[in-house]
N, C-alpha and C positions, 0 to 999 in steps of 0.2 A: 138594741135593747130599749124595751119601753116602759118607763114607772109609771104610777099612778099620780106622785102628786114634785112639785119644783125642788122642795126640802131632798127627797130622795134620788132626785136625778143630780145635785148638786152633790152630794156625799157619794154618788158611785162614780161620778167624776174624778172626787179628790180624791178618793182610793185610788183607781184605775192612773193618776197622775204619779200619787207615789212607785206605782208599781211600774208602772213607764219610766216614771225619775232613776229610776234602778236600773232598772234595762239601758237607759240612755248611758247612766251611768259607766258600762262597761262594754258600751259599742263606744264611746270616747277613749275609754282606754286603750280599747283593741287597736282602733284604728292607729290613731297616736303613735304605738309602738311597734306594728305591726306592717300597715296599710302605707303611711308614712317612710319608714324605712326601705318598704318594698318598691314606692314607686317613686321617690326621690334619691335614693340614695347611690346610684350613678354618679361618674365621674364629671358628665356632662349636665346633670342637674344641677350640682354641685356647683359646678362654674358658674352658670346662669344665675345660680341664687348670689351668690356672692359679687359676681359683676353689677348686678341688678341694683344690691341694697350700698357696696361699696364704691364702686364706679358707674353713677347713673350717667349715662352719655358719652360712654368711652365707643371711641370706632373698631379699634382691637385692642386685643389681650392678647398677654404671652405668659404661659406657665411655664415654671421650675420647680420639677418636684428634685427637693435633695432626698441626701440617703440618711438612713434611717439611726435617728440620736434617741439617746435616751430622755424621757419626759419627767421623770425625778428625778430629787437628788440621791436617791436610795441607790447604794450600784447592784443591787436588785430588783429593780424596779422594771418598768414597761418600754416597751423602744416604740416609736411611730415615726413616720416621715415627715420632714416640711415638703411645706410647700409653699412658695411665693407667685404672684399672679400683679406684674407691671400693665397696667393699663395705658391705654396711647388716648388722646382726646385730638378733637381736631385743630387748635389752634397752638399744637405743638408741646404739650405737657404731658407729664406722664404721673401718676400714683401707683406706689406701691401696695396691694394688700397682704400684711405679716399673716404667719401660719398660724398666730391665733384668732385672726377676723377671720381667717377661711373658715378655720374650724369650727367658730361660733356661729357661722352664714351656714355652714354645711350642714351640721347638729341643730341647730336653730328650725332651718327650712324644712331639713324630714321632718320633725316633731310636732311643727307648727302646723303643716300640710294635713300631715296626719290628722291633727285635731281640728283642723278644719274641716274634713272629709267625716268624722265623727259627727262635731255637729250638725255638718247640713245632713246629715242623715237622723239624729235626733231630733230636728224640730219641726216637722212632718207627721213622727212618731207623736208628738205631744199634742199635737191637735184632734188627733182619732177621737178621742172621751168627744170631742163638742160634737161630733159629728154622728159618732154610734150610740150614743147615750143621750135620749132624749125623754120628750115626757108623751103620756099617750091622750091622743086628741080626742075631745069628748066627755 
């Protein structure tokens, strides 16, 4: 698209940004919840993400998933599994990660992934206006 004078190519930009702002808007969300859960959310990403942020430089790991307790105090409430994950390092130590760092590492890394995968796809999106919106030469 070509305007005639700088004034109007600068105002069909900032429209054209809001309406991208939107757009992007709701490709971060999608992915986030969506994108992120779908490609993270394996038992094996899981590990990696938690090993990664918990045990940087562990040589093995060993999981223990227990059976399944209840997560309130309500005795209505919701039941989930622990799970614990002993890391080995090499000069003969070991760290425990508790079933709430997994589960913050676990829910953390989909979410995060997710919205990482959102934005590098929004910020491509926000450049279009400099690129298709200019002024007309002459």
């Amino acid at each position: 698209m070509k305007l005639n004078s700088a004034r109007e190519v600068w105002i069909a930009r900032i429209i054209a940004w809001v309406v991208l702002g939107a757009i992007s808007c709701g490709i971060i969300f999608m992915a986030t919840f969506t994108v992120g859960p779908a490609l993270f959310g394996g038992q094996s990403a899981t590990d990696k993400i938690a090993l990664a942020l918990f045990c940087p430089g562990a040589e093995s790991s060993t999981l223990q998933e227990g059976a399944s307790t209840q997560t309130t105090s309500d005795p209505t409430g919701p039941y989930g599994h622990t799970v614990e994950v002993t890391c080995y390092f090499a000069d003969g130590s070991t760290k425990t990660i508790r079933n709430e760092q997994y589960a913050l590492a676990s829910i953390g890394g989909m979410f995060g992934f997710g919205g990482l995968i959102g934005v590098v796809i929004s910020i491509p999106l926000m450049l279009v206006p400099l690129i298709l919106i200019r002024r007309k030469k002459g």
